[in-house]
C-alpha positions as CSV (number, residue, x, y, z in Angstrom):
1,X,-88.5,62.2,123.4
2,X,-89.7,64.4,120.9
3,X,-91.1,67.1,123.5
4,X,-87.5,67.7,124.6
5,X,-86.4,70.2,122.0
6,X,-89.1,72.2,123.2
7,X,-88.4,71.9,126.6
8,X,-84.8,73.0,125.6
9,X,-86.2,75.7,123.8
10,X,-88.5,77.0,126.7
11,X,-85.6,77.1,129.1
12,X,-83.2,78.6,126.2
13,X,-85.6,81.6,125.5
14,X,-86.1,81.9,130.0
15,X,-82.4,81.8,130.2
16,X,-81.8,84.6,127.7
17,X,-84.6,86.6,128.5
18,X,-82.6,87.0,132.1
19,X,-79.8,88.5,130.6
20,X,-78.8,92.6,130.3
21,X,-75.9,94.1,128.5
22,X,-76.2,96.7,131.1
23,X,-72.5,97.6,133.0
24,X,-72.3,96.1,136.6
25,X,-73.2,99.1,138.7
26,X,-70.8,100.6,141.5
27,X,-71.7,103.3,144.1
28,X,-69.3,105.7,143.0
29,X,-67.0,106.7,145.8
30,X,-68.2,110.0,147.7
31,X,-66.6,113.2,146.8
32,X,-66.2,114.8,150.0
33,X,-63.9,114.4,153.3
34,X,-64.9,111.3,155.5
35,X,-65.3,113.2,158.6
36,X,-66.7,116.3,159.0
37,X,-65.0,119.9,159.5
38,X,-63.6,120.5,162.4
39,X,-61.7,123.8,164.4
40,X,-63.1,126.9,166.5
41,X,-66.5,126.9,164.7
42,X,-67.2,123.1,165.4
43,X,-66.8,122.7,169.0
44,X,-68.4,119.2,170.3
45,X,-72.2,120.1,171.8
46,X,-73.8,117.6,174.2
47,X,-76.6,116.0,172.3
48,X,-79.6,113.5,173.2
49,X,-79.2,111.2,170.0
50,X,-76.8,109.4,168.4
51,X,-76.2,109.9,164.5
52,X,-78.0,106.7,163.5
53,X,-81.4,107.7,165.6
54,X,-80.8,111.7,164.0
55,X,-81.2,109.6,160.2
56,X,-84.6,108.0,160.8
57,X,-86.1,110.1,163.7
58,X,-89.6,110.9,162.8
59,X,-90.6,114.2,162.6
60,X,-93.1,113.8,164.6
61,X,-90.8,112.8,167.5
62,X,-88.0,115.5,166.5
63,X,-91.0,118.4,166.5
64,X,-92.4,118.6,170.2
65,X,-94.4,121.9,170.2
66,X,-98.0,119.8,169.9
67,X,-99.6,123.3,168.1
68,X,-96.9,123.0,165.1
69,X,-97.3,119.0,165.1
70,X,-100.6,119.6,164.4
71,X,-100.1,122.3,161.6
72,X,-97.5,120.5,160.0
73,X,-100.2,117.4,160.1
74,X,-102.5,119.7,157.8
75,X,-99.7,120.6,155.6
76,X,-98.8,117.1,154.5
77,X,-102.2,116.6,153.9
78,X,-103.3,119.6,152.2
79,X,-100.5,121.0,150.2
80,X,-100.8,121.4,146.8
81,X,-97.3,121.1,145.9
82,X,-96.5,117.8,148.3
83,X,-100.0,116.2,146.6
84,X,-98.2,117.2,142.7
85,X,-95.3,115.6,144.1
86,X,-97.4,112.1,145.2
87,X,-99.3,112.2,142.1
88,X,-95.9,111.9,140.3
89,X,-94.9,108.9,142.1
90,X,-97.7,107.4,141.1
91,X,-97.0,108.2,137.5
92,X,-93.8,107.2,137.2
93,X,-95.2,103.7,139.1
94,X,-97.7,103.4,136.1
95,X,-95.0,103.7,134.0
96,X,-93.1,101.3,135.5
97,X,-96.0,98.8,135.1
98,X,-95.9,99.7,131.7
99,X,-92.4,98.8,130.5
100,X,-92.4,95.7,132.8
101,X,-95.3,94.7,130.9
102,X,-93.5,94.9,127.8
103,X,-91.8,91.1,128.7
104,X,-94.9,89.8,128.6
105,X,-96.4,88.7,125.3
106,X,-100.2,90.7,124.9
107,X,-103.0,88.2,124.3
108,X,-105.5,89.3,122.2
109,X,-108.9,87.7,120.5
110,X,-110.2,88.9,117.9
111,X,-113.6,88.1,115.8
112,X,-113.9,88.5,112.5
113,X,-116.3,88.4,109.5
114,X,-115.9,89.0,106.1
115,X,-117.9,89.0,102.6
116,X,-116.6,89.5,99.4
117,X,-118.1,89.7,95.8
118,X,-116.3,87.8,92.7
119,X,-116.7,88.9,89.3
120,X,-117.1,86.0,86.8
121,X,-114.5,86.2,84.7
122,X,-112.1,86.2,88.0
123,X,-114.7,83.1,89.2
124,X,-113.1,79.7,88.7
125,X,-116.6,78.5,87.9
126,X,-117.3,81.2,85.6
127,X,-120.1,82.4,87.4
128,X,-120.2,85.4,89.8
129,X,-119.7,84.5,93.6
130,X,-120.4,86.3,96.9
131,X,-117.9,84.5,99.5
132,X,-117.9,85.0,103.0
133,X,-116.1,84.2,106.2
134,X,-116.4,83.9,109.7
135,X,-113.5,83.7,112.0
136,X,-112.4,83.5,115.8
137,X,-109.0,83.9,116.8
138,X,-107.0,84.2,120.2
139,X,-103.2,85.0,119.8
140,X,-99.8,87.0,120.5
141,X,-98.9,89.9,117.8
142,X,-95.7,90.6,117.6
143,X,-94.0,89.3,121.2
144,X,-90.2,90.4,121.0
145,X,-88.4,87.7,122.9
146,X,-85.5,89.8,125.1
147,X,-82.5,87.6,124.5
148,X,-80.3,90.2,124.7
149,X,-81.9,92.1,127.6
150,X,-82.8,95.1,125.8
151,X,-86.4,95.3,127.4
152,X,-85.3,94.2,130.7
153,X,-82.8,97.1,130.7
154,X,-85.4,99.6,129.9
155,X,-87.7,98.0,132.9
156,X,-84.9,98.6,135.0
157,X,-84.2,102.2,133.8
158,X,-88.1,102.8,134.4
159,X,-88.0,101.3,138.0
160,X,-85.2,103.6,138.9
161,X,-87.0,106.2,137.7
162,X,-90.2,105.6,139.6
163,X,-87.8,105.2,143.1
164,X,-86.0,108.0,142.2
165,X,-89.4,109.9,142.3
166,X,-90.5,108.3,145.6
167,X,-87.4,110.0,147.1
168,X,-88.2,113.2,145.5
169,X,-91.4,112.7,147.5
170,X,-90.0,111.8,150.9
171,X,-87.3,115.0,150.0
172,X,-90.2,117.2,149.0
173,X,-92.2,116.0,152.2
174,X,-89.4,116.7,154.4
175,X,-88.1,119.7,152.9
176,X,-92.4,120.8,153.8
177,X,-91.7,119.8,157.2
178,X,-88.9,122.3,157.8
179,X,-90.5,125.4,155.6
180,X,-93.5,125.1,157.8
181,X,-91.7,125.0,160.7
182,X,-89.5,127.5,160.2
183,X,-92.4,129.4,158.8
184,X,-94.2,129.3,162.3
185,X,-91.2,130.2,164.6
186,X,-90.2,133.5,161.8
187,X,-93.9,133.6,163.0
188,X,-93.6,133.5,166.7
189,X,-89.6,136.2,166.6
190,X,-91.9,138.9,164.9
191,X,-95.0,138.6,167.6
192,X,-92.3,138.6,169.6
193,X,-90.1,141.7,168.0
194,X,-93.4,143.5,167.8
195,X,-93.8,143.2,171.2
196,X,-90.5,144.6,171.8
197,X,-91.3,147.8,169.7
198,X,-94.9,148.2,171.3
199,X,-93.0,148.3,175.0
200,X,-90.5,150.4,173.2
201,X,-92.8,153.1,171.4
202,X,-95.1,153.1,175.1
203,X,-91.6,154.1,176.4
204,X,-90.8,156.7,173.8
205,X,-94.3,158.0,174.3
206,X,-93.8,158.8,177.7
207,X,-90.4,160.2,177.4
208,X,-91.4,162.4,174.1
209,X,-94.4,163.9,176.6
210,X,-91.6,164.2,179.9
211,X,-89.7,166.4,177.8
212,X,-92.3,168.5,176.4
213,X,-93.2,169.2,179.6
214,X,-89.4,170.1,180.4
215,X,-89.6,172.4,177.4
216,X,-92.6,174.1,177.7
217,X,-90.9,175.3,181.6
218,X,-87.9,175.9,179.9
219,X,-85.6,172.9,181.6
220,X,-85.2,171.5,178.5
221,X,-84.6,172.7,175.0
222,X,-87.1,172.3,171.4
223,X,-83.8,169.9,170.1
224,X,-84.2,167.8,172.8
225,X,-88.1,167.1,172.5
226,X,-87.6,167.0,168.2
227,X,-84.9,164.6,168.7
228,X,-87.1,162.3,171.1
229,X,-90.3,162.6,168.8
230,X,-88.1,161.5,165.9
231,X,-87.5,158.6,168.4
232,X,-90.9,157.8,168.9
233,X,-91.8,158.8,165.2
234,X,-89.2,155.5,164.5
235,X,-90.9,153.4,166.6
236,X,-94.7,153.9,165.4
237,X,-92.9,152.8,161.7
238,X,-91.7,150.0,163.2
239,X,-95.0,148.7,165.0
240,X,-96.8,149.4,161.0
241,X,-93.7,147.3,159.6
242,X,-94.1,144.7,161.8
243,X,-97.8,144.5,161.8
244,X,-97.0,144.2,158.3
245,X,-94.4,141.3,158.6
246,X,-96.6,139.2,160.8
247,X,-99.8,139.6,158.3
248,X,-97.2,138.1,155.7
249,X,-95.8,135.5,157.8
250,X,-99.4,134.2,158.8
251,X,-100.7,134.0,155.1
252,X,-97.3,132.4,154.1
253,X,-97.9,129.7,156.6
254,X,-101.4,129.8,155.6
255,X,-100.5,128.9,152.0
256,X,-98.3,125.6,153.2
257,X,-101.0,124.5,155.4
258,X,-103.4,125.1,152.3
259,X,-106.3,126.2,154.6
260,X,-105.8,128.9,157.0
261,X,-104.6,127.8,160.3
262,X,-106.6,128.6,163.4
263,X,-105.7,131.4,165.7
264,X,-105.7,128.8,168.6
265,X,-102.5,127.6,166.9
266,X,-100.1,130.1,166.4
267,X,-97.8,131.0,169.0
268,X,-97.7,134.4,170.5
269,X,-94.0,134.7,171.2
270,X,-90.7,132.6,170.1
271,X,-90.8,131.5,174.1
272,X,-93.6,129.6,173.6
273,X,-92.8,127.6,171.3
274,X,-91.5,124.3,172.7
275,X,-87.9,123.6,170.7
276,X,-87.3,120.5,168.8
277,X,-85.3,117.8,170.5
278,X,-81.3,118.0,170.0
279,X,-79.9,115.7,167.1
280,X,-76.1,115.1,166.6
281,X,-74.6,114.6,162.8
282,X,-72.4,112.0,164.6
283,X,-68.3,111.8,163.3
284,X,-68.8,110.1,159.4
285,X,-70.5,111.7,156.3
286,X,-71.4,108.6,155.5
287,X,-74.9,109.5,156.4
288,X,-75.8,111.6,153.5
289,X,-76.1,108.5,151.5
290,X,-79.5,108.3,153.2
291,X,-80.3,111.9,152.3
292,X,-83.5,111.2,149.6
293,X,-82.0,113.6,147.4
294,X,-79.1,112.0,147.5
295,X,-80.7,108.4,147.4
296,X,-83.0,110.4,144.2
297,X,-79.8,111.4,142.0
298,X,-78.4,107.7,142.7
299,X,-81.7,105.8,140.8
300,X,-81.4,108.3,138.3
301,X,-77.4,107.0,137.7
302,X,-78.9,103.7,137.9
303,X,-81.4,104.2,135.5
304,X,-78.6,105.6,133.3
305,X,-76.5,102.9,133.8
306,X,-79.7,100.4,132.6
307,X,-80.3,102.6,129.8
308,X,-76.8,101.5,128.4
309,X,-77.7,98.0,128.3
310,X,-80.5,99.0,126.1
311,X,-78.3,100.9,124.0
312,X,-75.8,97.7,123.8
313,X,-78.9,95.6,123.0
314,X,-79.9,97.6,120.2
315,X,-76.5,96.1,118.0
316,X,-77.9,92.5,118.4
317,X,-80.6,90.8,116.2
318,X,-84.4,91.4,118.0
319,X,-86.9,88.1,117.5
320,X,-90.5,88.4,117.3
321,X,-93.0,85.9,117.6
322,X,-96.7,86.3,116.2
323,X,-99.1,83.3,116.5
324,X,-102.5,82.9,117.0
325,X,-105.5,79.8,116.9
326,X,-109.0,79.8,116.4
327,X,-111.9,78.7,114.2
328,X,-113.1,79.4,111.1
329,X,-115.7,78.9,108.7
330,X,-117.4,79.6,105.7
331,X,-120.6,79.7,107.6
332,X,-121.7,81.4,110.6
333,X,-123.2,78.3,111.6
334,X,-120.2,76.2,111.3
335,X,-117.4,78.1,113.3
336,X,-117.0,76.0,116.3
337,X,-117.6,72.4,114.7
338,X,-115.0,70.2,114.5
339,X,-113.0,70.3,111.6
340,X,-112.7,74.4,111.7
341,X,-109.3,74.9,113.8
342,X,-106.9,77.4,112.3
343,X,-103.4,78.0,113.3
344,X,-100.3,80.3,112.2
345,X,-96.8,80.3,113.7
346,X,-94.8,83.4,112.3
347,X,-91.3,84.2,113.9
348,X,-89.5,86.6,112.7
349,X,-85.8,88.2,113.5
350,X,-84.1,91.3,112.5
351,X,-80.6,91.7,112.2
352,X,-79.4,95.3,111.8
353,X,-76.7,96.2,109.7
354,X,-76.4,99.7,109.2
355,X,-78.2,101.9,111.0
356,X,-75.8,105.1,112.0
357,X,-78.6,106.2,114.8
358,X,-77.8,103.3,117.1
359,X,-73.7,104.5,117.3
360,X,-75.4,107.9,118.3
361,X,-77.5,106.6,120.7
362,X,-75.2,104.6,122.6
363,X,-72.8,107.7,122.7
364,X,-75.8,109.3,124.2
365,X,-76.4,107.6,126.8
366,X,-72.7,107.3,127.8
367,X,-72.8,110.7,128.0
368,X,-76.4,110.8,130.0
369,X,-74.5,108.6,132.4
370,X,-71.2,111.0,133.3
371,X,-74.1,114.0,133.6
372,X,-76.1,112.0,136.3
373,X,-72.9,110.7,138.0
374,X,-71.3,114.8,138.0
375,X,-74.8,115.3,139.4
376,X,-74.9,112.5,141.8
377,X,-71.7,113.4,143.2
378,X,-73.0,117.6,143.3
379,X,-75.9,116.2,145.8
380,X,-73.5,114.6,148.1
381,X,-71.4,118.0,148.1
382,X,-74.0,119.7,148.5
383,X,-75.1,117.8,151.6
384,X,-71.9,118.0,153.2
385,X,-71.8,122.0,152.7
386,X,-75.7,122.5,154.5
387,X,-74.5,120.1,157.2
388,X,-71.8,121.5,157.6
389,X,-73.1,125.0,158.0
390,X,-75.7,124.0,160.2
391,X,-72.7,122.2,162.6
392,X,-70.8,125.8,162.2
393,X,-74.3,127.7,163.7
394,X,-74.6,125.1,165.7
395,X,-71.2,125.6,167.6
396,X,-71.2,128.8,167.7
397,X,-74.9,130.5,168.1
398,X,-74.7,129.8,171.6
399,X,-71.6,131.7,172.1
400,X,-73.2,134.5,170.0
401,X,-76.5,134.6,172.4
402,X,-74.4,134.5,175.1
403,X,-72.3,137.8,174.2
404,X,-75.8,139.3,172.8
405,X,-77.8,138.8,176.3
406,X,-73.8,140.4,177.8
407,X,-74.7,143.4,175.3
408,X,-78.8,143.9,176.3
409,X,-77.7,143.7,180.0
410,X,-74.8,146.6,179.4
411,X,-77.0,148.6,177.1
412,X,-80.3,148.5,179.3
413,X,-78.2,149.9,182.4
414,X,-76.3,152.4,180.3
415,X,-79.6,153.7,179.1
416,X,-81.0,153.8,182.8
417,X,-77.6,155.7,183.9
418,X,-77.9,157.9,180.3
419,X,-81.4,159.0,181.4
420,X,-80.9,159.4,185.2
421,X,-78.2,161.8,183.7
422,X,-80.1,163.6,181.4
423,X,-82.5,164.1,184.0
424,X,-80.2,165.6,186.6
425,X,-79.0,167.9,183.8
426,X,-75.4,166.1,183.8
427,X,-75.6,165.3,180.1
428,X,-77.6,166.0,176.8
429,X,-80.5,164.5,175.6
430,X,-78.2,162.9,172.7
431,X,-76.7,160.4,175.0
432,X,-80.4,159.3,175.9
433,X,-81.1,158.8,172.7
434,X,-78.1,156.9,171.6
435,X,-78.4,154.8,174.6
436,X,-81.9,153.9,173.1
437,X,-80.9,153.3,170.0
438,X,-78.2,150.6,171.4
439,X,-80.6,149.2,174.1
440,X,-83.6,148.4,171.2
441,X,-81.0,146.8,168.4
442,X,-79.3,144.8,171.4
443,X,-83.2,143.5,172.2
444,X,-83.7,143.1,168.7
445,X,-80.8,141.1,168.2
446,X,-81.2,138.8,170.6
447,X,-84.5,137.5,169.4
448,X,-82.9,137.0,165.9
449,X,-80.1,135.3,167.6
450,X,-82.7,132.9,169.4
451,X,-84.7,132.2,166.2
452,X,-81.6,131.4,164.3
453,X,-80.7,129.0,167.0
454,X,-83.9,127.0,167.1
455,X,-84.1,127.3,162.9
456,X,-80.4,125.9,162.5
457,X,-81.9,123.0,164.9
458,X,-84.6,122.1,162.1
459,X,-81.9,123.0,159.4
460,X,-79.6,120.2,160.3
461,X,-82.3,117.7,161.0
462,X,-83.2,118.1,157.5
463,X,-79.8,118.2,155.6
464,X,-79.0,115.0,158.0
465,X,-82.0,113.4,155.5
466,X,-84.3,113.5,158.7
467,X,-87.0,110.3,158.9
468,X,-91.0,110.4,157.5
């Protein structure tokens, strides 16, 4: 009978040690419209997945070009950024292990030997004495027992922070994804732009040397030939510009990949790269819950939320334990004989009851709580607004490229019918050149138009959260 006040005890301190002051959390409710936008700029496109399936695709299965699955393979494995980012997870996991650790009292042995000298008039024999001492010892200094739940709180605060890391990870990871894909199609619109100009400048270079012959028989005038070598002058500074741009583009992608990418892999022209499959955003914003930036500013409410029970705890006394048993002995010889066994049993509590800073620092993390909820609820509006862009591009890019191909079709005849003019001496040189001018920014256009299309694709699959 006597063991059951310890038993009681023993369940008492498990009982406490369960329990937080920390608030019951609650999702806040989301600060944007249920559905999406909707009206001329949303139109309903036919897509191949559902909403659900757009959330956790993999971006392996959403990329299809097998070129940029592989470069985007390298990336994840070689970036410097994405590796600083993985490195912090691991960190913060540490950490974790840390303040969990904290609930569990540290065992520690400890040898010790000492020798002292005693005068003789401080000698109870009256004679001087050299005493000496030899001690083992295996025990717990200083084990705070949580009753109040103020260590379990901070655990809590330091697991949200490590999963609010992890989803910094999968965010930083995916947010990689789309920067290196939309690195390689910028990529593939300027080979393809720069082809455009090369065709172009071959096509100035052979009018600019038609009309010099013109002039020099007198059928056509020294305006006319400046005003088409301006033309072709144009079109040289383009090819150098884009020459340029791709240079840029390819050390860019070099710098993601973290290794330079082989020739093999990068694609000669926006055509040939094979588009990413079609993903629908579905009729609820529910689905930026899943976002990890979202899921990121959540653990970090969470972790505020937890830190107020710590605060709360702070008010209420904190009990310590110290205890420890070993052996000891005057002589080295004699520690572990029977007889020696040592023991000390040294609770302790501490009631607070002034202490101005703990007022302060509950306020604080009130306060710390509202700033991670505004910024909770500033990722979800966030979300909504890139999704919802992307859904405005999406419904209405393909009524832009359709008007845009309209425009290349109407400007490459009116230049054929400006120069078959020109030639039969019906009109100036002028309406040639304008012609020109209108034919190469319709081309131009188009390819942006096309490369906007296929980037909004990989735009929406990330602000839909996207899948690893």
């Amino acid at each position: 009978m006597k063991r059951h006040p310890i038993i009681l005890l023993v369940i008492l301190i498990t009982f406490l040690g369960g329990c937080t002051l920390a608030p019951k959390y609650k999702r806040p409710e989301a600060t944007v419209p249920a559905q999406w936008p909707t009206g001329e700029a949303y139109k309903e496109t036919k897509s191949a997945m559902s909403a659900q399936a757009a959330a956790v695709l993999p971006w392996r299965e959403f990329v299809t070009d097998e070129r940029l699955k592989k470069i985007i393979e390298t990336a994840l494995n070689n970036n410097r950024d994405l590796r600083i980012v993985a490195l912090n997870v691991e960190k913060a996991g540490a950490l974790y292990g840390i303040q969990r650790a904290e609930l569990l009292p540290a065992v520690n042995a400890a040898g010790v030997m000492s020798k002292q000298l005693v005068p003789a008039d401080l000698s109870t024999t009256g004679a001087t004495v050299t005493t000496a001492q030899y001690s083992v010892t295996l025990g717990v200094s200083s084990w705070e027992i949580d009753f109040f739940g103020r260590i379990r709180s901070l655990k809590d605060k330091a697991l949200e922070e490590y999963l609010a890391t992890d989803q910094a990870r999968r965010s930083a990871q995916m947010m990689l994804v789309s920067t290196v894909a939309q690195a390689y199609l910028a990529l593939a619109a300027d080979r393809e732009t720069l082809k455009l100009i090369v065709f172009t400048l071959d096509v100035q270079e052979n009018s600019y040397k038609l009309i010099r012959k013109r002039c020099d028989v007198g059928l056509a005038s020294e305006l006319d030939l400046r005003r088409s070598q301006s033309q072709m002058d144009i079109a040289r500074g383009d090819v150098a510009r884009y020459t340029q741009l791709i240079a840029q583009n390819e050390n860019a992608l070099n710098l993601l990949v973290a290794s330079p990418v082989p020739p093999e892999f990068l694609p000669s022209e926006l055509g040939s790269v094979s588009p990413p499959r079609e993903i629908s955003a579905g009729l609820s914003s529910e689905l930026l819950l899943r976002r990890p930036d979202v899921l990121a500013a959540e653990h970090q409410l969470k972790a505020a939320n937890a830190n107020i029970g710590a605060a709360r705890a702070a008010f209420f006394p904190r009990i310590s334990l110290t205890t420890a048993f070993g052996t000891a002995s005057a002589d080295l010889s004699g520690l572990f004989k029977s007889g020696q066994s040592t023991w000390s049993f040294a609770p302790q509590i501490i009631m607070p009851i002034f202490d101005a800073r703990t007022w302060s620092a509950y306020d604080v993390t009130k306060v710390e709580k509202e700033i991670y909820l505004a910024q909770y609820e500033k990722a979800i509006q966030t979300a909504f607004r890139e999704v919802a862009d992307a859904l405005a591009v999406r419904g209405t890019v393909d009524r832009q490229i359709e008007a845009q191909q309209s425009v290349v079709d109407a400007s490459a005849e009116t230049c054929r019918l400006a120069n078959a003019r020109y030639i039969k001496g019906i009109d100036s040189y002028l309406s040639v050149l304008d012609a020109q001018r209108s034919l190469y920014g319709a081309q131009q256009g188009l390819i942006f138009l096309h490369l906007a299309r296929i980037n909004n694709m990989v735009a929406l699959y990330n602000a839909l959260g996207g899948g690893e």
